[in-house]
mmCIF file of the N, C-alpha and C atoms, coordinates in Angstrom:
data_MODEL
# 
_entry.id   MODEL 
# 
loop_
_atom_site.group_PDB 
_atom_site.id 
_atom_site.type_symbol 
_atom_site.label_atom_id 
_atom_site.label_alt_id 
_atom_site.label_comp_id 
_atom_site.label_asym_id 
_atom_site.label_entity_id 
_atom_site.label_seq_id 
_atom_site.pdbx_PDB_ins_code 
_atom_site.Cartn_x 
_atom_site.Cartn_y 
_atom_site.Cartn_z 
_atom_site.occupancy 
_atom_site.B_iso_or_equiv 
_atom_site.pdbx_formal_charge 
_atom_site.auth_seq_id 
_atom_site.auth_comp_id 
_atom_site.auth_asym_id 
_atom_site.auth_atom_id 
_atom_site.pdbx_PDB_model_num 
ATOM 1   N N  . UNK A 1 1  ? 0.826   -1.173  0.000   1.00 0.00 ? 1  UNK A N  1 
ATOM 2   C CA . UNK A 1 1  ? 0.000   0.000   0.000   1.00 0.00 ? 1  UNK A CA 1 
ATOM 3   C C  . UNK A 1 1  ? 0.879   1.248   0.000   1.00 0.00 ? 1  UNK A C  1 
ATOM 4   N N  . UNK A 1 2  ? 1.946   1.363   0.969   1.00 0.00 ? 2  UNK A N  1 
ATOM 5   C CA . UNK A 1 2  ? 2.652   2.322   1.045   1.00 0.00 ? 2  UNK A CA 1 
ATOM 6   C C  . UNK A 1 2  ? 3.539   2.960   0.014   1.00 0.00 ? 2  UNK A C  1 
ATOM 7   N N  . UNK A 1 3  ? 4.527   1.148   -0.894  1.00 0.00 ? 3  UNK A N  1 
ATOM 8   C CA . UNK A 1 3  ? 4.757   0.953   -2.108  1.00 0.00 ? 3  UNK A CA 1 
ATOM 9   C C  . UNK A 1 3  ? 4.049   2.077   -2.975  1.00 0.00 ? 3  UNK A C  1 
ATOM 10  N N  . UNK A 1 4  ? 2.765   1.834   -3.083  1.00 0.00 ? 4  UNK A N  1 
ATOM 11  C CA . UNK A 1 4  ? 2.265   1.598   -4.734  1.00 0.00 ? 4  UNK A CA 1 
ATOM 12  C C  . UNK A 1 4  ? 1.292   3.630   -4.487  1.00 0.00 ? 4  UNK A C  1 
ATOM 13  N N  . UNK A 1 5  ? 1.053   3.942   -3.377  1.00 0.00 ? 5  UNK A N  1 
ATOM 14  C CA . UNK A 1 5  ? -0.333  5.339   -3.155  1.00 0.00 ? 5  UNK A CA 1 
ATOM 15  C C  . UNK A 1 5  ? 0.579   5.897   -2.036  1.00 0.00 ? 5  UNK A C  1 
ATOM 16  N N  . UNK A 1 6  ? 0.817   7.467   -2.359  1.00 0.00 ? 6  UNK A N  1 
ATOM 17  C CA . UNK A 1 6  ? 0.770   8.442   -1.948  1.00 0.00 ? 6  UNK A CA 1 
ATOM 18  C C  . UNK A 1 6  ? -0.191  8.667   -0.977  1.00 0.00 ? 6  UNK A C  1 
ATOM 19  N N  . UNK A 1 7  ? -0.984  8.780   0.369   1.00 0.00 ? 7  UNK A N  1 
ATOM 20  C CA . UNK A 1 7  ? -1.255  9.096   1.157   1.00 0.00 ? 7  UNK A CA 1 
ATOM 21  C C  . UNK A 1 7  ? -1.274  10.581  2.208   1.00 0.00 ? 7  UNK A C  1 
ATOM 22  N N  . UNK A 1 8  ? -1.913  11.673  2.027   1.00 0.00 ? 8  UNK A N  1 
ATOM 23  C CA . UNK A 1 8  ? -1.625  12.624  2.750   1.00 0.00 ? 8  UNK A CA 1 
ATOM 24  C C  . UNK A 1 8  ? -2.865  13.489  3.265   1.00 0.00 ? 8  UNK A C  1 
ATOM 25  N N  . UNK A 1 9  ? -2.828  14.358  3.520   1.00 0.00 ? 9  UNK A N  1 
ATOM 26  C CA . UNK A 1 9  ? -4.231  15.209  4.212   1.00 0.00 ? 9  UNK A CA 1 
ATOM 27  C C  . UNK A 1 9  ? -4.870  15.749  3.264   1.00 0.00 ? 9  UNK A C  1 
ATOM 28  N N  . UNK A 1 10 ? -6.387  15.710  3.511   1.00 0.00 ? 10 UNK A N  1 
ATOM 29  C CA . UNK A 1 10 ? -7.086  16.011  2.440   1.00 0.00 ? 10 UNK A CA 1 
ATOM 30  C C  . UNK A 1 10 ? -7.114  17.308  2.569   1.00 0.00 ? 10 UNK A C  1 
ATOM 31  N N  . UNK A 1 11 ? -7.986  18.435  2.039   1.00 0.00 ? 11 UNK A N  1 
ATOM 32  C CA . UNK A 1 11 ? -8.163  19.897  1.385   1.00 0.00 ? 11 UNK A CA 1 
ATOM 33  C C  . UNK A 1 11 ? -9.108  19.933  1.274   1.00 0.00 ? 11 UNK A C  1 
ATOM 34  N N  . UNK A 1 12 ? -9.261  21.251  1.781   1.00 0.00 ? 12 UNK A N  1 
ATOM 35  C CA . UNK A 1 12 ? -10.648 22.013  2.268   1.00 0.00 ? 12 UNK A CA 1 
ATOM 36  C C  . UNK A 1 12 ? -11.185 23.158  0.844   1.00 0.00 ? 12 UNK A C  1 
ATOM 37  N N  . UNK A 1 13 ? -12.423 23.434  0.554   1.00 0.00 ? 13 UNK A N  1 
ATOM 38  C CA . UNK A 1 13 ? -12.474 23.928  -0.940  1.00 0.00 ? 13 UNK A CA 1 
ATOM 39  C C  . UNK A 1 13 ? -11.625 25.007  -0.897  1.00 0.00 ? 13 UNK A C  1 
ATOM 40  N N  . UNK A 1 14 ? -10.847 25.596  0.017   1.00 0.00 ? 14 UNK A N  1 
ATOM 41  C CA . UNK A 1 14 ? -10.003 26.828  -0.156  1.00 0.00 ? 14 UNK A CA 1 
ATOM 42  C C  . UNK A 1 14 ? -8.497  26.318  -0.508  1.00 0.00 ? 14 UNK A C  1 
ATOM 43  N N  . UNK A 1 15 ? -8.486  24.901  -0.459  1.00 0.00 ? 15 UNK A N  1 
ATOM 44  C CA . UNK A 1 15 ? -6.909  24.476  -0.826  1.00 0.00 ? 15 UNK A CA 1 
ATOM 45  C C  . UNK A 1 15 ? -5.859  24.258  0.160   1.00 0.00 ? 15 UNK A C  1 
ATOM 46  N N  . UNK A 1 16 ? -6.700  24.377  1.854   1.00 0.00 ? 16 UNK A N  1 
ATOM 47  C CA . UNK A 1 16 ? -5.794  24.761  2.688   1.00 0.00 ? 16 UNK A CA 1 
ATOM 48  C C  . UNK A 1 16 ? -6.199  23.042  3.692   1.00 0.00 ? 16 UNK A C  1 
ATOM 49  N N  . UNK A 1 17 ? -4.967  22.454  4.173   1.00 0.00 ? 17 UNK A N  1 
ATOM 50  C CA . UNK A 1 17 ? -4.687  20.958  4.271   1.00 0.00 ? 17 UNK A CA 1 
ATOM 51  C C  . UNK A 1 17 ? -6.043  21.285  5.829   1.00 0.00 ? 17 UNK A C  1 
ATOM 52  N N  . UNK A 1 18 ? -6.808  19.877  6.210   1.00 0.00 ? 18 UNK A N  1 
ATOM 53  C CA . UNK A 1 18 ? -7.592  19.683  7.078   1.00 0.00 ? 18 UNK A CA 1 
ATOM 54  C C  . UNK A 1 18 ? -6.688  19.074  7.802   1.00 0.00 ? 18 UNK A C  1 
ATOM 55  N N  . UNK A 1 19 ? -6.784  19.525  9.256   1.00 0.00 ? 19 UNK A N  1 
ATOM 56  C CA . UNK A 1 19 ? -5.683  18.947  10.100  1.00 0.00 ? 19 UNK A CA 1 
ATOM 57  C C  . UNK A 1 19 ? -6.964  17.505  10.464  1.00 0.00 ? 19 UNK A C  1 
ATOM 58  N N  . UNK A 1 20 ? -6.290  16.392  10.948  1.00 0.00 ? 20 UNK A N  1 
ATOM 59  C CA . UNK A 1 20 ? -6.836  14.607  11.251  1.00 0.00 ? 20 UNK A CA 1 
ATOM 60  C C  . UNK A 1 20 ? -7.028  15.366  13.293  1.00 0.00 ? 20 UNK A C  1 
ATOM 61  N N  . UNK A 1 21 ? -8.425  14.700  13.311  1.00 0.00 ? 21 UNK A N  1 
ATOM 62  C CA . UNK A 1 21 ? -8.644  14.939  14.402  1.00 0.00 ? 21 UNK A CA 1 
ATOM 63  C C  . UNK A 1 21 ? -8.674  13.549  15.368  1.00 0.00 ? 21 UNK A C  1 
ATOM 64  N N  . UNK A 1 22 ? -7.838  13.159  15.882  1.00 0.00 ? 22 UNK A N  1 
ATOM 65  C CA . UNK A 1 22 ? -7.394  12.134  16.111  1.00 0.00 ? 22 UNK A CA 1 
ATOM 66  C C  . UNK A 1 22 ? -8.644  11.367  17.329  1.00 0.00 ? 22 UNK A C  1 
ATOM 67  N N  . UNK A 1 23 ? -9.250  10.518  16.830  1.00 0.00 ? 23 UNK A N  1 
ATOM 68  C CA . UNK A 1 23 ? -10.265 9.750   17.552  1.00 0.00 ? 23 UNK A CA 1 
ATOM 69  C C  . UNK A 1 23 ? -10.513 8.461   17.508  1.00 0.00 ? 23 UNK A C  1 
ATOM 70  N N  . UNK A 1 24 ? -10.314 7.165   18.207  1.00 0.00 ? 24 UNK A N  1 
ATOM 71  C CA . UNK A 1 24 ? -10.292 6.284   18.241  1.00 0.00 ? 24 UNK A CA 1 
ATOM 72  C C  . UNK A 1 24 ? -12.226 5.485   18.515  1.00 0.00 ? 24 UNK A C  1 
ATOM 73  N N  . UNK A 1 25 ? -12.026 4.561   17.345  1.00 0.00 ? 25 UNK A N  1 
ATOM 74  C CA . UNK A 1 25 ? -13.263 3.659   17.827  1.00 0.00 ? 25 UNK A CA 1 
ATOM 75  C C  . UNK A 1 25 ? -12.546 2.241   18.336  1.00 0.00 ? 25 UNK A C  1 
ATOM 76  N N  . UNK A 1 26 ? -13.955 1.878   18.857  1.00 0.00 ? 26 UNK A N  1 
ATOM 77  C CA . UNK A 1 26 ? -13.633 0.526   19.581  1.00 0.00 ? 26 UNK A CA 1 
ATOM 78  C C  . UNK A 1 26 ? -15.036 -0.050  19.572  1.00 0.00 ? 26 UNK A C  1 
ATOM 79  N N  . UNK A 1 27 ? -14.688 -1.843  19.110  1.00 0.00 ? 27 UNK A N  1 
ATOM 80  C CA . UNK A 1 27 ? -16.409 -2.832  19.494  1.00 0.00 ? 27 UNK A CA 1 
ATOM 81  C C  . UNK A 1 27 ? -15.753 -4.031  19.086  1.00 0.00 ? 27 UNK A C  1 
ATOM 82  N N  . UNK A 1 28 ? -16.971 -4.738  19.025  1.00 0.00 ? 28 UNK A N  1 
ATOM 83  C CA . UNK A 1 28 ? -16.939 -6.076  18.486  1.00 0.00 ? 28 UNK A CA 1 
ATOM 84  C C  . UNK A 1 28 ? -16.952 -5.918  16.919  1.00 0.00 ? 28 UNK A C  1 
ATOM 85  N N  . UNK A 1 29 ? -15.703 -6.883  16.221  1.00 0.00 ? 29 UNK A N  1 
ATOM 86  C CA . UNK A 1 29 ? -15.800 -7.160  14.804  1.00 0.00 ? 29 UNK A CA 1 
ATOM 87  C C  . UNK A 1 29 ? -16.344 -8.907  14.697  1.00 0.00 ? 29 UNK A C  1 
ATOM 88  N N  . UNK A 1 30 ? -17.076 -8.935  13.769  1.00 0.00 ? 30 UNK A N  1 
ATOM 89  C CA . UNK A 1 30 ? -17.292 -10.283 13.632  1.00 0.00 ? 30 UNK A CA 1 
ATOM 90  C C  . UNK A 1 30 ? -17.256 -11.099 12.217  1.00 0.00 ? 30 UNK A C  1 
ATOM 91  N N  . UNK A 1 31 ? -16.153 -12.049 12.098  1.00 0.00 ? 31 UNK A N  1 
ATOM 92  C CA . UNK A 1 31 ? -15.923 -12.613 10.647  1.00 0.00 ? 31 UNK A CA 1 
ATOM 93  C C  . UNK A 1 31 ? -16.540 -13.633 10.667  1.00 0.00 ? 31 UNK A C  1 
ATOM 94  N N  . UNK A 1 32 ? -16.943 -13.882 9.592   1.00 0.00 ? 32 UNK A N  1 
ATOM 95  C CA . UNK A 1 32 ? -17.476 -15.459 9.580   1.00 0.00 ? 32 UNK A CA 1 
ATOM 96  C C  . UNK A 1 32 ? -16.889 -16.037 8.153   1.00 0.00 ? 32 UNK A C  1 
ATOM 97  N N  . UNK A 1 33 ? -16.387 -17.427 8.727   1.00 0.00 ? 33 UNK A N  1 
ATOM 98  C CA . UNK A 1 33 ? -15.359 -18.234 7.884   1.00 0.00 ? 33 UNK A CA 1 
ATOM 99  C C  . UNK A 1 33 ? -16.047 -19.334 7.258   1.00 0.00 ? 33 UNK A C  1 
ATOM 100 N N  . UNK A 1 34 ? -16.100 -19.228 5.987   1.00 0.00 ? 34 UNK A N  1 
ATOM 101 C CA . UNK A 1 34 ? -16.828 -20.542 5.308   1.00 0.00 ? 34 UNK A CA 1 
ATOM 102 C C  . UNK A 1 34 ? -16.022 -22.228 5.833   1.00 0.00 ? 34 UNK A C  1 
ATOM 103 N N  . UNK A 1 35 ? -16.476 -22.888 6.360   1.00 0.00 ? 35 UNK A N  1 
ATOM 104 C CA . UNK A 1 35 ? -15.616 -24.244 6.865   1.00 0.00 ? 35 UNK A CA 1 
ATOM 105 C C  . UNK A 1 35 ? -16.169 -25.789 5.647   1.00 0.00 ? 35 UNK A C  1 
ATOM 106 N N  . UNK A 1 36 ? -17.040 -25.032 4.813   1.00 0.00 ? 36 UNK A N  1 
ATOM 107 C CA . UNK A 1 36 ? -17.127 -25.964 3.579   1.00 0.00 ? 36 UNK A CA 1 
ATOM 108 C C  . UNK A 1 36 ? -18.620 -26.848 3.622   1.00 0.00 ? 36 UNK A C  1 
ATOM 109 N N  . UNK A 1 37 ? -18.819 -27.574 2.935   1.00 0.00 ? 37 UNK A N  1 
ATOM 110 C CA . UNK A 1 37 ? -20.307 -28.264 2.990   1.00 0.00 ? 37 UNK A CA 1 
ATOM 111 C C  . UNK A 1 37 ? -20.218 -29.801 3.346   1.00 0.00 ? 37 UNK A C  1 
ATOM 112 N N  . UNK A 1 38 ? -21.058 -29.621 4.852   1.00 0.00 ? 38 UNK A N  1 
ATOM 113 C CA . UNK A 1 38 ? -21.449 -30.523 5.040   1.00 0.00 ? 38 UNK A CA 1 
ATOM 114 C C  . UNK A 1 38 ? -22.770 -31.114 4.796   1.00 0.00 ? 38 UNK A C  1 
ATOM 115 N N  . UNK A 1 39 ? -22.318 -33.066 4.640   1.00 0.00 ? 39 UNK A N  1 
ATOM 116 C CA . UNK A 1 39 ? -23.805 -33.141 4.015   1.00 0.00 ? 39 UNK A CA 1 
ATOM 117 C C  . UNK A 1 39 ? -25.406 -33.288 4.930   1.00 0.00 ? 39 UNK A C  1 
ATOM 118 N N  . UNK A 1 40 ? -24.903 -33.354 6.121   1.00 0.00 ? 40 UNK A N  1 
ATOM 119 C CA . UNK A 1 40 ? -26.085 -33.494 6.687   1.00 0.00 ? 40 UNK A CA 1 
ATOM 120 C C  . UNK A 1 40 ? -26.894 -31.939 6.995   1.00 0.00 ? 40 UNK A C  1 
ATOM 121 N N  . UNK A 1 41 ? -25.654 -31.202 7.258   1.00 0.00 ? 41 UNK A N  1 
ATOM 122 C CA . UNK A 1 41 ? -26.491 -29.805 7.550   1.00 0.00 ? 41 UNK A CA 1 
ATOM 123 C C  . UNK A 1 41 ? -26.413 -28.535 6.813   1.00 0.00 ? 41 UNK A C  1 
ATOM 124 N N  . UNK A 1 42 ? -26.117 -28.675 5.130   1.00 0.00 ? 42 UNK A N  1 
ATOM 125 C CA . UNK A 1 42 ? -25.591 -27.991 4.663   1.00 0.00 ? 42 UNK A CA 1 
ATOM 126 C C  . UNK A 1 42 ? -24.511 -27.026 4.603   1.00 0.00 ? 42 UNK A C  1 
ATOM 127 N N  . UNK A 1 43 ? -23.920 -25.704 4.048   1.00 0.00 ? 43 UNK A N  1 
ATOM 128 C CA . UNK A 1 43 ? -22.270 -25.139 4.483   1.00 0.00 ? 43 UNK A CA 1 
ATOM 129 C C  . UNK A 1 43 ? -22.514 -24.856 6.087   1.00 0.00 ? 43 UNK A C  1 
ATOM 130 N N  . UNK A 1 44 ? -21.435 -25.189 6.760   1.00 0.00 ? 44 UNK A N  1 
ATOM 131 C CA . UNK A 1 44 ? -20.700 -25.253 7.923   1.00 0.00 ? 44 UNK A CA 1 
ATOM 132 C C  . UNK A 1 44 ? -19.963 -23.597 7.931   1.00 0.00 ? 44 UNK A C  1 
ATOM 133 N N  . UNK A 1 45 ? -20.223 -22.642 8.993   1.00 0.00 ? 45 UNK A N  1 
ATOM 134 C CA . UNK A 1 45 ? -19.267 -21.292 9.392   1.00 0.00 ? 45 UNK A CA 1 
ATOM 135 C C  . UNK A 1 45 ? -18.926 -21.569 10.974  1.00 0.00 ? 45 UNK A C  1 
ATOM 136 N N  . UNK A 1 46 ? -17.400 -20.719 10.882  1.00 0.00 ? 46 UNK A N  1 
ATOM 137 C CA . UNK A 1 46 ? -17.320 -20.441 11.968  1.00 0.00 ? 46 UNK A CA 1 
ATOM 138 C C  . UNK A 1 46 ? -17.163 -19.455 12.235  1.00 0.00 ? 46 UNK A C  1 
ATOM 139 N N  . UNK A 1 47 ? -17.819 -18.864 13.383  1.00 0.00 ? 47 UNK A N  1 
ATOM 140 C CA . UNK A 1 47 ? -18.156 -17.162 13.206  1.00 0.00 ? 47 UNK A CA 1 
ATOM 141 C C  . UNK A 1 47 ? -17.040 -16.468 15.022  1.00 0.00 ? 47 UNK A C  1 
ATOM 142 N N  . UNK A 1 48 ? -15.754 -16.087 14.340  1.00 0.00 ? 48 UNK A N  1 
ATOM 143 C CA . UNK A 1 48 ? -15.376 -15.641 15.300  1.00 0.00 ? 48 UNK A CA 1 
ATOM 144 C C  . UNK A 1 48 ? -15.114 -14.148 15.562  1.00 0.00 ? 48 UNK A C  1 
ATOM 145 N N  . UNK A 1 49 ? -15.445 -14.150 16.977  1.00 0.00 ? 49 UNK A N  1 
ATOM 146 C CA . UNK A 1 49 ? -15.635 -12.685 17.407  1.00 0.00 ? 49 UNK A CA 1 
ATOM 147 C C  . UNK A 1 49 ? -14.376 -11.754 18.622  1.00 0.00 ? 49 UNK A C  1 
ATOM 148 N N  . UNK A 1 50 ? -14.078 -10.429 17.686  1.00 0.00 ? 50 UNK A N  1 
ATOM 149 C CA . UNK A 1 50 ? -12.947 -9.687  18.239  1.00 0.00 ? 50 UNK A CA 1 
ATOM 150 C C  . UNK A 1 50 ? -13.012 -8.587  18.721  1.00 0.00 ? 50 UNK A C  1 
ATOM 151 N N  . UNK A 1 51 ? -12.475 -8.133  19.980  1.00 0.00 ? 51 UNK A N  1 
ATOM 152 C CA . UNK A 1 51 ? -13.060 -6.749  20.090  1.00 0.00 ? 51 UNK A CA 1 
ATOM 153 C C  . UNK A 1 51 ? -11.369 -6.037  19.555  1.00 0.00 ? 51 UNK A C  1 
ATOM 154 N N  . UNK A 1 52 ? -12.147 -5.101  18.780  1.00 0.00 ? 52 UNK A N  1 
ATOM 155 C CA . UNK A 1 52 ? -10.697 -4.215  18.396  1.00 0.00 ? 52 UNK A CA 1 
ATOM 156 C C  . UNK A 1 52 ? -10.992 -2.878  18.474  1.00 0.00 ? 52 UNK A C  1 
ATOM 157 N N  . UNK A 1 53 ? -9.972  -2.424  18.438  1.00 0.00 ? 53 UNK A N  1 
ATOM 158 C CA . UNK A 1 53 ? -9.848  -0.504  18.779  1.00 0.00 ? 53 UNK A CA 1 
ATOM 159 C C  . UNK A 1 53 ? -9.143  -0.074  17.218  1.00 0.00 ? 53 UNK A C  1 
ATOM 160 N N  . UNK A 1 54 ? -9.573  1.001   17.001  1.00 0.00 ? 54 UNK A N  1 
ATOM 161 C CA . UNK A 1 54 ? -8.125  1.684   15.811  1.00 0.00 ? 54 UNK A CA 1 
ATOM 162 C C  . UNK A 1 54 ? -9.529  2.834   15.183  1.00 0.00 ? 54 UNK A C  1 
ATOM 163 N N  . UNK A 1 55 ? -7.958  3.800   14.732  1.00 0.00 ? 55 UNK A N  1 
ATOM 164 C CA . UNK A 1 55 ? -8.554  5.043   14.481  1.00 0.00 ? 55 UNK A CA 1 
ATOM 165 C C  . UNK A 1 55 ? -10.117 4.876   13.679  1.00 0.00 ? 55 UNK A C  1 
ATOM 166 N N  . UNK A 1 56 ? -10.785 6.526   13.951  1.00 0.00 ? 56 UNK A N  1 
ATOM 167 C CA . UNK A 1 56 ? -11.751 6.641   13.251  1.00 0.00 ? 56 UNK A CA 1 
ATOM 168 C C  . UNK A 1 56 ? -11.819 6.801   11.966  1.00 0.00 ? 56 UNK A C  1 
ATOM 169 N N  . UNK A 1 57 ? -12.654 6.535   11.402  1.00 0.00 ? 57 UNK A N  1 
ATOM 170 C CA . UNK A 1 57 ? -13.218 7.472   10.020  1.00 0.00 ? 57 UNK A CA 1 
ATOM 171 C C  . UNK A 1 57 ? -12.476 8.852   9.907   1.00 0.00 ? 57 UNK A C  1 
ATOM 172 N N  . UNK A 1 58 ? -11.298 9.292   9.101   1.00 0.00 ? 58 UNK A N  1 
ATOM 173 C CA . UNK A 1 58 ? -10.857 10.854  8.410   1.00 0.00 ? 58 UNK A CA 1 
ATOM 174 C C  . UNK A 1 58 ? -10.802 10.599  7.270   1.00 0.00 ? 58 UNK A C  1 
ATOM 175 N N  . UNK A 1 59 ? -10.402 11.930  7.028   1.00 0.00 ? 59 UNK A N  1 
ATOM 176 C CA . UNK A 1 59 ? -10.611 12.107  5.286   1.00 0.00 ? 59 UNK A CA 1 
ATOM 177 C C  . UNK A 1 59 ? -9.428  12.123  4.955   1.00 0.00 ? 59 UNK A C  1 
ATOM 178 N N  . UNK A 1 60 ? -8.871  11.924  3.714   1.00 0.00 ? 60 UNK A N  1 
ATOM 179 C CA . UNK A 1 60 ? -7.600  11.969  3.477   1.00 0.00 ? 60 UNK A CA 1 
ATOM 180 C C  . UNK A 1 60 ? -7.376  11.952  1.867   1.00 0.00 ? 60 UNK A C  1 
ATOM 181 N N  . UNK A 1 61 ? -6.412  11.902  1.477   1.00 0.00 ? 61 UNK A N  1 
ATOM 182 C CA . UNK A 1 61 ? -6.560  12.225  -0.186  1.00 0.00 ? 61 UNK A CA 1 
ATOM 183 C C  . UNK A 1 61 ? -5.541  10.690  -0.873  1.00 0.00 ? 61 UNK A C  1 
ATOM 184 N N  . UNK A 1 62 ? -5.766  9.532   -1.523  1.00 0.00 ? 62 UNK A N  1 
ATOM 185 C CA . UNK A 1 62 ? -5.456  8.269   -1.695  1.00 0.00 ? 62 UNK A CA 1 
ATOM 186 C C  . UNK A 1 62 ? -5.031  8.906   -3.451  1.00 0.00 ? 62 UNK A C  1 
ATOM 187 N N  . UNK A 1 63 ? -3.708  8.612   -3.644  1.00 0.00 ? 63 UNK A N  1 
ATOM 188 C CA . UNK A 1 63 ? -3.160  8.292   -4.890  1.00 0.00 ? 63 UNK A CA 1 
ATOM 189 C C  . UNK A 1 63 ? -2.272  7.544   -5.357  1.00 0.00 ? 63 UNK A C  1 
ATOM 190 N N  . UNK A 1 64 ? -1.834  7.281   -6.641  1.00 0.00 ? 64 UNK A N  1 
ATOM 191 C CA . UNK A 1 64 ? -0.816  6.400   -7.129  1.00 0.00 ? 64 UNK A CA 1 
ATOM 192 C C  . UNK A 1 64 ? 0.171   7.125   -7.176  1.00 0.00 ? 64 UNK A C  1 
ATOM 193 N N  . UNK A 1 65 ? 1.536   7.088   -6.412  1.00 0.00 ? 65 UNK A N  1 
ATOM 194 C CA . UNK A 1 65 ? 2.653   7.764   -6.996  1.00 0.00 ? 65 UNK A CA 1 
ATOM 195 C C  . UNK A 1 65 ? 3.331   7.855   -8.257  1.00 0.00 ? 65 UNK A C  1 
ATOM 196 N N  . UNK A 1 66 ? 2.868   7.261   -8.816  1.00 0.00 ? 66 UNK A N  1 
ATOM 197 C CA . UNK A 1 66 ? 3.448   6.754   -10.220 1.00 0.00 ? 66 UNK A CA 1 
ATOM 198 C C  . UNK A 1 66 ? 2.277   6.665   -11.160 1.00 0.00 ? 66 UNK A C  1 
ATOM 199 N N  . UNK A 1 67 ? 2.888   6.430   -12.435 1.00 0.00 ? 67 UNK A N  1 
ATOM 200 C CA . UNK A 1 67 ? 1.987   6.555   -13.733 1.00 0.00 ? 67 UNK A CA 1 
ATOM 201 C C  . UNK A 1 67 ? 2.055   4.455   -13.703 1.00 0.00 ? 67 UNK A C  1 
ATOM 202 N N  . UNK A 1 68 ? 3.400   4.165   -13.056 1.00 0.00 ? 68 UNK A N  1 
ATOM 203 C CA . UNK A 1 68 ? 3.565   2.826   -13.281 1.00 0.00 ? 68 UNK A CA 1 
ATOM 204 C C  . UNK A 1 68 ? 2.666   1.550   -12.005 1.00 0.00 ? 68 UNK A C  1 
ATOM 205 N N  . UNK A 1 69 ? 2.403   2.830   -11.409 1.00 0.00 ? 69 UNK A N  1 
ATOM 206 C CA . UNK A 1 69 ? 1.607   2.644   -9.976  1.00 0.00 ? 69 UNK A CA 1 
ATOM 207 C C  . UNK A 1 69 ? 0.169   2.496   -10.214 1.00 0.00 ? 69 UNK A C  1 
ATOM 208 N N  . UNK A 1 70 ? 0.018   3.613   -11.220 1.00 0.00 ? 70 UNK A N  1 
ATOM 209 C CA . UNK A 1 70 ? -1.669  3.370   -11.185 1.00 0.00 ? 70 UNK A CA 1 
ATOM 210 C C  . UNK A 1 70 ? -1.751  2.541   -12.449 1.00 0.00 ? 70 UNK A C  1 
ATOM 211 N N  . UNK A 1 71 ? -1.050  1.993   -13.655 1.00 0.00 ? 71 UNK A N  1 
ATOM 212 C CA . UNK A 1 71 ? -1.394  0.924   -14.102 1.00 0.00 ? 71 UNK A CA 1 
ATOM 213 C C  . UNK A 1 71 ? -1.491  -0.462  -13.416 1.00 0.00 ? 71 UNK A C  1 
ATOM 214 N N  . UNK A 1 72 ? -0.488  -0.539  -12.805 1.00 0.00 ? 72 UNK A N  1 
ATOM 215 C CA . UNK A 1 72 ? -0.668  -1.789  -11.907 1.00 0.00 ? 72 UNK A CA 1 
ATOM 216 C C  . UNK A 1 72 ? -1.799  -1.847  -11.069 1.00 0.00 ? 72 UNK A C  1 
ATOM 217 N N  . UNK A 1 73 ? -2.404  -0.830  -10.384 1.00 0.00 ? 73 UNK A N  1 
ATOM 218 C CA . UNK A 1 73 ? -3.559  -1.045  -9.546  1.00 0.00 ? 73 UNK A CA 1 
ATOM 219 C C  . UNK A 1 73 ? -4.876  -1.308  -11.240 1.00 0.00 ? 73 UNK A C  1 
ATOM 220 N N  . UNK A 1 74 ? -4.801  -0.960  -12.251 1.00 0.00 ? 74 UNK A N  1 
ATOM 221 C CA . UNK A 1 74 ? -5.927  -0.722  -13.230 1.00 0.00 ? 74 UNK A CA 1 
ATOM 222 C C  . UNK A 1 74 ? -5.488  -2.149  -14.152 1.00 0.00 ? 74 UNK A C  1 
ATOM 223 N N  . UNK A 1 75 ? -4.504  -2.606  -13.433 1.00 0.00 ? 75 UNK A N  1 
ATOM 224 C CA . UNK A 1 75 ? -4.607  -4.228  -14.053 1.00 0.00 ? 75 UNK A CA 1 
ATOM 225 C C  . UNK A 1 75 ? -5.047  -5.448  -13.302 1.00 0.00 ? 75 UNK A C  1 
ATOM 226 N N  . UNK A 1 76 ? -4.654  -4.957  -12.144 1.00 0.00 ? 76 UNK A N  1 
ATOM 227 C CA . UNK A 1 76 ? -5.514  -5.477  -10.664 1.00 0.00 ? 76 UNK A CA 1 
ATOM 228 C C  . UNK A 1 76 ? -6.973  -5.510  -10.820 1.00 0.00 ? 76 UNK A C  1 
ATOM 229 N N  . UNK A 1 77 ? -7.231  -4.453  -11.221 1.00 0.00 ? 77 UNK A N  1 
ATOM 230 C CA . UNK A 1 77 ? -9.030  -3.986  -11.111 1.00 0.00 ? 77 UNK A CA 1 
ATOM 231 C C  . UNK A 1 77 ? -9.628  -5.143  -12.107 1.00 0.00 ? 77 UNK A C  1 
ATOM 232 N N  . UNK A 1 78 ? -8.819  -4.774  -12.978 1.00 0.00 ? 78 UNK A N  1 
ATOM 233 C CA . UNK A 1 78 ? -9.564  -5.701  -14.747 1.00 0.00 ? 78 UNK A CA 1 
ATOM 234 C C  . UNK A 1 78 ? -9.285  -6.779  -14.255 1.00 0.00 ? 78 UNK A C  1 
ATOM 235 N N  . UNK A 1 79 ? -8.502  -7.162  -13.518 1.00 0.00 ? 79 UNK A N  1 
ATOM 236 C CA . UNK A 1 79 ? -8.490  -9.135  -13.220 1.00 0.00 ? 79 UNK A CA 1 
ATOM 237 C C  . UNK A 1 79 ? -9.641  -9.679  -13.052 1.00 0.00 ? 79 UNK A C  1 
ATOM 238 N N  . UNK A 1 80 ? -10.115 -8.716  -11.891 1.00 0.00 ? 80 UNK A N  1 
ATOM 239 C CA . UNK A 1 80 ? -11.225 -9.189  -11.089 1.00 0.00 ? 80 UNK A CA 1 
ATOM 240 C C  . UNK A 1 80 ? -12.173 -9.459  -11.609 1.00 0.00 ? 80 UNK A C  1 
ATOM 241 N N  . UNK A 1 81 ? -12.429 -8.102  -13.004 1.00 0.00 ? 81 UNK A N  1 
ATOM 242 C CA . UNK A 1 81 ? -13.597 -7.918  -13.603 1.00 0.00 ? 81 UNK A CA 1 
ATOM 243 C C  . UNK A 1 81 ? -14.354 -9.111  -14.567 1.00 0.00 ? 81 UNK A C  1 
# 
């Protein structure tokens, strides 16, 4: 990530940088893991649960440093597609 996007503070419509107001969330995350199909009770999950902390929601401005940067992410994209 760090590699491939430029990362820095986003801009306010006057052009002038928004300072990050530093605020932490915290809860329960919960993944649930496909464990495959069984035949008596159809697909099988296991659903495990984490409590985690880490910053909030800011705004920020996400780019490719490179011209060679953002092809590689726009060949990534088309894989998927």
């Amino acid at each position: 990530m760090l590699s491939t996007f430029e990362i820095s503070k986003a801009v306010d419509k006057d052009g002038m940088l928004i300072e990050v107001d530093i605020k932490y969330d915290s809860g329960l995350i919960q993944y649930v893991f496909p464990l495959g199909l069984s035949l008596n009770f159809g697909f099988r999950f296991l659903i495990a649960c984490l409590y985690s902390s880490g910053p909030a929601p800011f705004k920020c401005i996400i780019k490719p440093r490179s011209a060679d940067a953002a092809a590689l992410v726009r060949s990534l994209v088309e894989s998927y597609n």
